[in-house]
C-alpha positions as CSV (number, residue, x, y, z in Angstrom):
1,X,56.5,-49.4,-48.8
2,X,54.6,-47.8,-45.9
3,X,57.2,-45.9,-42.8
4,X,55.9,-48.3,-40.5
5,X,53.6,-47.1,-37.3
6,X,55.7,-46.8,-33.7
7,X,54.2,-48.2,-30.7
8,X,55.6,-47.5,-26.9
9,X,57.7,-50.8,-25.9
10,X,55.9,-51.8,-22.9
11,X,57.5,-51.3,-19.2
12,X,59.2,-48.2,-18.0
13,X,59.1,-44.4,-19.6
14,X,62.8,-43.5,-21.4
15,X,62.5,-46.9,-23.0
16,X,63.0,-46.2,-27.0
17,X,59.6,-47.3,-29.1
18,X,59.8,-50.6,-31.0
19,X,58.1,-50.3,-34.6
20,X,55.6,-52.7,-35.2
21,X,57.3,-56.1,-36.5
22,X,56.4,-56.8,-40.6
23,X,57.4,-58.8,-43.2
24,X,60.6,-56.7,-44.1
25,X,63.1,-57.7,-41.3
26,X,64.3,-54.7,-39.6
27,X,67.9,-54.3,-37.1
28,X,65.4,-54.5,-34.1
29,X,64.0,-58.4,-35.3
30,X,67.3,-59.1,-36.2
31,X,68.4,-58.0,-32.5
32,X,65.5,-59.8,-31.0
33,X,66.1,-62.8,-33.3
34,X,70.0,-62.8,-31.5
35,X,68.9,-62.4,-28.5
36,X,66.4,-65.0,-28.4
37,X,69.0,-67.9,-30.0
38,X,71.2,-66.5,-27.3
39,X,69.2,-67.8,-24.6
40,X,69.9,-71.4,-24.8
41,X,73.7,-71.1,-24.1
42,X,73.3,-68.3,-21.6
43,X,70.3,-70.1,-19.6
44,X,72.0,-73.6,-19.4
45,X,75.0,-71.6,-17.8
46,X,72.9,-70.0,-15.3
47,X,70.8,-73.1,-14.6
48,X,74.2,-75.2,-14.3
49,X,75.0,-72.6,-11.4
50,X,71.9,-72.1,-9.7
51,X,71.4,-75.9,-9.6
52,X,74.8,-76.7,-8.4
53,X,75.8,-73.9,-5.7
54,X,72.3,-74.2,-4.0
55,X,72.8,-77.9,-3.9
56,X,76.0,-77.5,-2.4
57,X,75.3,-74.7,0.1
58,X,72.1,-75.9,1.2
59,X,73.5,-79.7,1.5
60,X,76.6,-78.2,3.4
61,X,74.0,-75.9,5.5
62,X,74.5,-78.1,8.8
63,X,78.5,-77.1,8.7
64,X,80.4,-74.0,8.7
65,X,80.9,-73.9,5.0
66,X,77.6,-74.4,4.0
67,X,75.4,-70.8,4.3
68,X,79.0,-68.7,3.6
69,X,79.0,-71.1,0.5
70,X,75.5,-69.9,-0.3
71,X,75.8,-66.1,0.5
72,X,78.5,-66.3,-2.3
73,X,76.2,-68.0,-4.6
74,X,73.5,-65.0,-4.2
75,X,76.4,-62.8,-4.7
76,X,77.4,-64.3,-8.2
77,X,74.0,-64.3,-9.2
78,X,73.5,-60.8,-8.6
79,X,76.6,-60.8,-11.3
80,X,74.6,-62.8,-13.8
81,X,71.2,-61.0,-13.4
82,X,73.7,-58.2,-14.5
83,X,74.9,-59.6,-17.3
84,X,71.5,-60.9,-18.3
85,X,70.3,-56.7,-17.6
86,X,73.5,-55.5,-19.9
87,X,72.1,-58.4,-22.8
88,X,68.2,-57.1,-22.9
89,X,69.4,-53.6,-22.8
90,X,71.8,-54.2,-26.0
91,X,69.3,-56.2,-27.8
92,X,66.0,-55.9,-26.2
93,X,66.3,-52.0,-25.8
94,X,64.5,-52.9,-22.0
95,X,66.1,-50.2,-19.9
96,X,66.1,-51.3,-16.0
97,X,67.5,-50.0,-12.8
98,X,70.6,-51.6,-12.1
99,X,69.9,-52.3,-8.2
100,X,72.0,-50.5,-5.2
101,X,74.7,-52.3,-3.9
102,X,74.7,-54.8,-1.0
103,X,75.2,-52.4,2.0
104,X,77.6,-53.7,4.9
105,X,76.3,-56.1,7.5
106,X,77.1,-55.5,10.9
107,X,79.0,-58.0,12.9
108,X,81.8,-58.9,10.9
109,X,81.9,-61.6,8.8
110,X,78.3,-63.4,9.9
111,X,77.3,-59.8,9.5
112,X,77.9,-59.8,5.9
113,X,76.7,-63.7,5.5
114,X,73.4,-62.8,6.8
115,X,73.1,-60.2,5.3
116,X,73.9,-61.5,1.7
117,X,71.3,-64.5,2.8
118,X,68.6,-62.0,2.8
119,X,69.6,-59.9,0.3
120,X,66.2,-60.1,-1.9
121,X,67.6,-59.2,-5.7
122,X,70.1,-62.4,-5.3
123,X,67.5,-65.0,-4.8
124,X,65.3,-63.5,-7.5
125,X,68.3,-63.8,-9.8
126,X,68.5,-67.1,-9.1
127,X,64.9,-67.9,-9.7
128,X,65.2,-65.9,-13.4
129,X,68.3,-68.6,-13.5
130,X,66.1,-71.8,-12.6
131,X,63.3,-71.0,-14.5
132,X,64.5,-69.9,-18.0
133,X,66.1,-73.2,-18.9
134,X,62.9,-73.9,-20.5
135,X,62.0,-71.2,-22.0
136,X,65.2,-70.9,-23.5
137,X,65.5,-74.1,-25.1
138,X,61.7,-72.8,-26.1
139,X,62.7,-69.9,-27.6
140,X,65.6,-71.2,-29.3
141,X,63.8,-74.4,-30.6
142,X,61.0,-71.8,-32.1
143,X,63.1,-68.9,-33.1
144,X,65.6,-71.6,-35.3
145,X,62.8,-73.6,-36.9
146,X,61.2,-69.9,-37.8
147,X,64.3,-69.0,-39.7
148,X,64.3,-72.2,-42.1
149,X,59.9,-72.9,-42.4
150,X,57.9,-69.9,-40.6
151,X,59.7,-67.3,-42.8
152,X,56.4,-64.9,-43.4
153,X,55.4,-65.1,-39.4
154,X,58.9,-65.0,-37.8
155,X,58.9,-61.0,-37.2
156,X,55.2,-61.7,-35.2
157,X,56.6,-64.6,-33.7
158,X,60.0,-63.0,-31.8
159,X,58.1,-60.3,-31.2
160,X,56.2,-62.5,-29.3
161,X,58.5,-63.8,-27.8
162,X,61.0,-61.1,-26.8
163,X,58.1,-59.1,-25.3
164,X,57.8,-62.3,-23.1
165,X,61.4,-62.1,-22.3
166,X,61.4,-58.4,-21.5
167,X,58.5,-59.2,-18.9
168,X,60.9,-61.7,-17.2
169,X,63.4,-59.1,-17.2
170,X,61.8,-56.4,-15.7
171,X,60.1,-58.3,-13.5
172,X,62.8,-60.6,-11.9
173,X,65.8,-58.6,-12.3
174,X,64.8,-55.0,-11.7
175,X,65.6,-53.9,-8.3
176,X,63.4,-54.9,-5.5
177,X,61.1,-51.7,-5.6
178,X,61.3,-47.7,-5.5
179,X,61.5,-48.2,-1.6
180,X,64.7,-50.2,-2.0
181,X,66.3,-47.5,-3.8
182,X,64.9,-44.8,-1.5
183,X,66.3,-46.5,1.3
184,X,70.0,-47.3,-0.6
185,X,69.7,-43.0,-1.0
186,X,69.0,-41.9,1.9
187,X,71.4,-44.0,3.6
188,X,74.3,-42.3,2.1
189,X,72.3,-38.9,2.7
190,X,72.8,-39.4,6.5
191,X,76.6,-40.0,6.3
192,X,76.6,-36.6,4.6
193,X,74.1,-35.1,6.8
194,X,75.9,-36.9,10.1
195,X,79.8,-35.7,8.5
196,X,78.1,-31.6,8.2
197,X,76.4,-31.7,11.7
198,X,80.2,-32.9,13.4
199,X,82.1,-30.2,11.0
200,X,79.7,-27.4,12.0
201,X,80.0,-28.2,15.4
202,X,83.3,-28.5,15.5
203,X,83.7,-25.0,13.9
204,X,81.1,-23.9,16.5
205,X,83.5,-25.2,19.4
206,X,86.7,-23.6,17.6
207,X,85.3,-20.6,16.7
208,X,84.2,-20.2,21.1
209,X,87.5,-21.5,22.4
210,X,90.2,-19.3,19.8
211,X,87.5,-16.3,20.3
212,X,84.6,-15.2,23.1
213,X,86.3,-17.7,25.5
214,X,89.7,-16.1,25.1
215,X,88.1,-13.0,25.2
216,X,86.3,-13.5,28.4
217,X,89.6,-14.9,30.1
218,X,91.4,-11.8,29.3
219,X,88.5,-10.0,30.8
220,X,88.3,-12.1,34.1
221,X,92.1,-11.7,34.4
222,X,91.9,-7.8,34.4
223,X,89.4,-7.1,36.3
224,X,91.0,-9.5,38.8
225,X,93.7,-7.7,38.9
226,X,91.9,-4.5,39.0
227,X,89.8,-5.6,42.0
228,X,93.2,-6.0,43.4
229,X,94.2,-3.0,43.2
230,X,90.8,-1.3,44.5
231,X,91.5,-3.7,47.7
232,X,94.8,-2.5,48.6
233,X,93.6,1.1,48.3
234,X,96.1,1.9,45.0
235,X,93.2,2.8,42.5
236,X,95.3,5.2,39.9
237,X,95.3,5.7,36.6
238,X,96.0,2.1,36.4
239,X,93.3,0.6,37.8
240,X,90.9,2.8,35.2
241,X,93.3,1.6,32.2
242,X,92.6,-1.6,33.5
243,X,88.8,-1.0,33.8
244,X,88.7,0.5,30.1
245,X,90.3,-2.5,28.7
246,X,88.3,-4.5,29.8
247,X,85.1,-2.9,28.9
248,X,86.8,-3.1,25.6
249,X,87.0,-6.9,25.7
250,X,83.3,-7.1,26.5
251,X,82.0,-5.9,23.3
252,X,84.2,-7.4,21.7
253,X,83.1,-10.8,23.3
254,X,79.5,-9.3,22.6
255,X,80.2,-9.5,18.8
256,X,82.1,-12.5,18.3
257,X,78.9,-13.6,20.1
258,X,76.7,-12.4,18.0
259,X,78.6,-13.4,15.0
260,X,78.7,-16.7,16.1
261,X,75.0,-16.7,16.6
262,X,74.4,-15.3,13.4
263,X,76.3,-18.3,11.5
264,X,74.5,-21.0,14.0
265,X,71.0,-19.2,12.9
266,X,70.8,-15.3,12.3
267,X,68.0,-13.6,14.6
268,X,67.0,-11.5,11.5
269,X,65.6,-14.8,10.1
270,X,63.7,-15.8,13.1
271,X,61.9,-13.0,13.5
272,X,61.6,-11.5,9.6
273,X,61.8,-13.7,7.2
274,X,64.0,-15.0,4.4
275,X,63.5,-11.8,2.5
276,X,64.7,-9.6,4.8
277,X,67.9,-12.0,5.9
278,X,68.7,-12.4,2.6
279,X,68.9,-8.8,2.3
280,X,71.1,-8.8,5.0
281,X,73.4,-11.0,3.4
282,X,73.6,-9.1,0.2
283,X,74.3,-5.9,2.3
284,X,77.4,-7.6,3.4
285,X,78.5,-9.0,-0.1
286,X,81.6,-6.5,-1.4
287,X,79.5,-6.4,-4.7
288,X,76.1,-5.0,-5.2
289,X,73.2,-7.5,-4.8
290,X,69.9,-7.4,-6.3
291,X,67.5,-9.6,-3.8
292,X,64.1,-10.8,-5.1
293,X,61.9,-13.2,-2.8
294,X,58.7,-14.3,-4.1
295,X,57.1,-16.5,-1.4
296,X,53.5,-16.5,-0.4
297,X,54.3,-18.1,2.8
298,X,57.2,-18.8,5.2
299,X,58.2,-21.7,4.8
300,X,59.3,-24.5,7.5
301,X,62.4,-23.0,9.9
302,X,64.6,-25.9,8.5
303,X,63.8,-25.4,5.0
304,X,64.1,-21.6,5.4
305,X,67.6,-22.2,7.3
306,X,69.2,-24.4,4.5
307,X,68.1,-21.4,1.8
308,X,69.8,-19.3,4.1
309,X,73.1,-20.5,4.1
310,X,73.1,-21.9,0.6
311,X,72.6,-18.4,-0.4
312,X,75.4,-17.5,1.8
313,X,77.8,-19.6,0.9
314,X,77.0,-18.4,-3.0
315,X,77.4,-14.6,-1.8
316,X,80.8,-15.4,-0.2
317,X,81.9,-17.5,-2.8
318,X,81.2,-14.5,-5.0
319,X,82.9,-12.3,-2.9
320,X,85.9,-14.1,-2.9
321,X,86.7,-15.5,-6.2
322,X,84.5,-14.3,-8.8
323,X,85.8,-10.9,-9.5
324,X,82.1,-9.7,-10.1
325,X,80.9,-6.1,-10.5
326,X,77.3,-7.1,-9.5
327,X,75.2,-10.1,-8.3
328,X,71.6,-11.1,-8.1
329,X,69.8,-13.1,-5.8
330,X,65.7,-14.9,-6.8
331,X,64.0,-17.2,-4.6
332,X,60.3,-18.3,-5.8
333,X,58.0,-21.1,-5.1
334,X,56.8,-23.5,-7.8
335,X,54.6,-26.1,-6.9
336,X,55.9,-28.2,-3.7
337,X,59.3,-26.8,-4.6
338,X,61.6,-23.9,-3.3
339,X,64.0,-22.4,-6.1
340,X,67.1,-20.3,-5.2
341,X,68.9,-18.7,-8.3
342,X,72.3,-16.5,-7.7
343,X,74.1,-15.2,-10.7
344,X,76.7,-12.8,-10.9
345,X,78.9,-11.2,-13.6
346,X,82.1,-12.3,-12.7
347,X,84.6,-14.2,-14.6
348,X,83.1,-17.4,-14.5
349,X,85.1,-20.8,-14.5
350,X,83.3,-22.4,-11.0
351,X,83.0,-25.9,-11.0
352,X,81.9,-28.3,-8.1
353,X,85.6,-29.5,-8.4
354,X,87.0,-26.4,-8.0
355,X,87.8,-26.1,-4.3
356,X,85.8,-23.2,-3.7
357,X,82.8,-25.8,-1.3
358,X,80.3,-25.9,-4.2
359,X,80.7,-29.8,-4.0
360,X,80.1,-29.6,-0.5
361,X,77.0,-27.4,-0.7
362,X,76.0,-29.8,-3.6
363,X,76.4,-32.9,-1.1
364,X,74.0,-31.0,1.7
365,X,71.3,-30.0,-0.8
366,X,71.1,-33.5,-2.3
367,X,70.9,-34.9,1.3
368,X,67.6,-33.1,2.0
369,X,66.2,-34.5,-1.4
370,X,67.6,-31.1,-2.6
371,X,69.2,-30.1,-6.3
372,X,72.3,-28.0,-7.1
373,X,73.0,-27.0,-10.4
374,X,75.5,-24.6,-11.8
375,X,76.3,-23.2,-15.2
376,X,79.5,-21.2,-15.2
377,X,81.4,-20.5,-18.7
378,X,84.5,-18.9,-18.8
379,X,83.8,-15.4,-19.5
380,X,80.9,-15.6,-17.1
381,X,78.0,-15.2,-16.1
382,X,77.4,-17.7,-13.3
383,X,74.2,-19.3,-12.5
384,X,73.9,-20.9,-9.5
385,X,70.8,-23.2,-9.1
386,X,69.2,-25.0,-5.6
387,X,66.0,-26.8,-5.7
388,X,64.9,-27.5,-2.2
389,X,61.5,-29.6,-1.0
390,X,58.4,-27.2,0.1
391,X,57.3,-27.5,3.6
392,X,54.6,-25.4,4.9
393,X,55.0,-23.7,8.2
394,X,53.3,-25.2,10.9
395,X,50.6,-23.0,12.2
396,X,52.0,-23.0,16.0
397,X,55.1,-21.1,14.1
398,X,53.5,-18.8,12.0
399,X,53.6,-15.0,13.4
């Protein structure tokens, strides 16, 4: 007998091919063939429930019971379009989203109510519930008397039929659209984006009150008590010990400053590039660095900025626990994405779990639609990865 031809199961890519259905049964008709006597029991259940707990909540809708009643109806047949997902996936091989959770409502408890009352992938679960009592007992009905008389045409027939059911599926019980799950993502990318702002600003307000600011007391202070002096006519070798010091605590101040300004957003960067900041960074690194940037253009500040101080954050981590005798540092453009790529010849062992803020840097990247990857044996090397979104300059920025 013939290796029978493949064809691509219809709906979404990743989904494995079904081979054409023929007169020898194969597991995937005898899958279907389950899955489609399975629908009686299973659609009578979700029917029983869909019929009764809308009945109830929308007959109690007048009281205070009624619409809570009904918000936790939506909420169990988000359970069920679940199940009924987890069942086609086993037996159909249909391969759908499972939808993002039901995100908080505001307002307390009629926060939640209302906002289970308009959550969109509950009612249409409860619609696949209403409507497949009939087509179950359809399917069933068919799929039995095909066992026992329509031997030769059952394979054509649940095929048939289970393509039907997978259209139900994917159509009912897939999550609302791509713009439901793009707004589920970047919801939690804000709480990331909102918890890194506060952290870097506290830093920024600890790093000016424990540094420049006490520097700049100290200074007052002296030169107070130098002015002092000068007033009372007792300017000594005090008074110029005094002075000294505190030109001392001025460039000090000056570079604590500077450094400070350099974490916020180095001037180097402004004013030449990523190439040339990078650089920078690499001459500070206590390993050798090889930098390599391949851009054609700047690109925007912010994108620029977040390359930056990925790449630092690499370098330091380098510096600090890798043990590495050198390090390299690419950053090219492909298509409308930015690629960084560190890798150093330490003694590998990093992991996002490891302590050293990879998870963190991992958290920021992913909440600009960004990608962190990192391959680290033990032994070494370690190849650090960011993928970051490609935004042109505008042209009132460009030099």
């Amino acid at each position: 007998m013939s290796t029978p031809t493949t064809e691509s199961a219809p709906g979404t890519s990743g989904e494995p091919t079904l081979p054409r259905p023929n007169l020898a049964f194969q597991g995937g008709t005898w899958r279907e063939i389950a899955y489609l006597l399975a629908n009686l029991p299973c659609t009578i259940v979700g029917f029983v429930y869909a019929v009764t707990l809308l009945a109830l909540g929308g007959g109690l809708a007048v009281t205070v019971i009624g619409l809570p009643l009904l918000a936790l109806a939506l909420g169990g047949a988000r359970l069920l379009g679940r199940f009924e997902r987890g069942r086609a996936r086993r037996l159909l091989g249909v391969r759908v989203e499972e939808p993002s959770r039901l995100p908080r409502g505001k307002g307390g408890g009629l926060g939640a109510v209302w906002q289970a009352l308009r959550d969109p992938v509950g009612w249409r679960a409860m619609l696949f519930s209403l409507m497949r009592l009939p087509w179950g007992v359809l399917t069933f009905s068919l799929t039995l008397v095909g066992l026992f008389v329509l031997w030769p045409v059952l394979p054509f027939l649940v095929r048939l039929l289970a393509d039907a059911d997978r259209a139900m599926v994917r159509g009912l019980l897939s999550p609302s659209d791509e713009l439901e799950r793009r707004i589920a993502e970047l919801e939690s990318d804000r709480g990331v984006v909102v918890d890194t702002a506060a952290a870097d600003l506290r830093r920024i307000e600890r790093d000016l009150h424990d540094g420049a600011q006490a520097r700049l007391v100290n200074l007052a202070m002296g030169l107070g008590l130098a002015k002092e002096k000068l007033a009372e006519g007792t300017a000594d070798a005090t008074v110029a010990a005094m002075v000294d010091e505190a030109h001392g605590e001025v460039k000090l101040a000056l570079q604590e400053l500077r450094d400070l300004a350099r974490g916020i957003h180095p001037a180097v960067l402004t004013d030449r590039g990523l190439g040339a900041a990078l650089s920078s960074l690499g001459g500070r690194c206590t390993v050798p660095v090889r930098t390599a940037v391949d851009l054609p253009e700047r690109p925007a500040a912010a994108i620029e900025g977040i390359a930056y101080f990925t790449v630092s954050e690499l370098l330091q981590n380098i510096s600090k626990h890798s043990g590495a005798r050198s390090a390299s540092v690419d950053v090219w453009r492909t298509g409308d994405r930015l690629l960084l790529r560190v890798e150093d010849d330490g003694r590998g062992g990093a992991a996002l779990d490891g302590g050293t803020g990879l998870a963190g840097l991992a958290e920021r990247l992913d909440a600009v639609d960004g990608v962190f990857t990192l391959t680290s044996p033990g032994g070494g090397p370690t190849v650090a990865v960011a993928e970051l979104p490609w935004r042109a300059r505008p042209a009132t920025e460009r030099p």
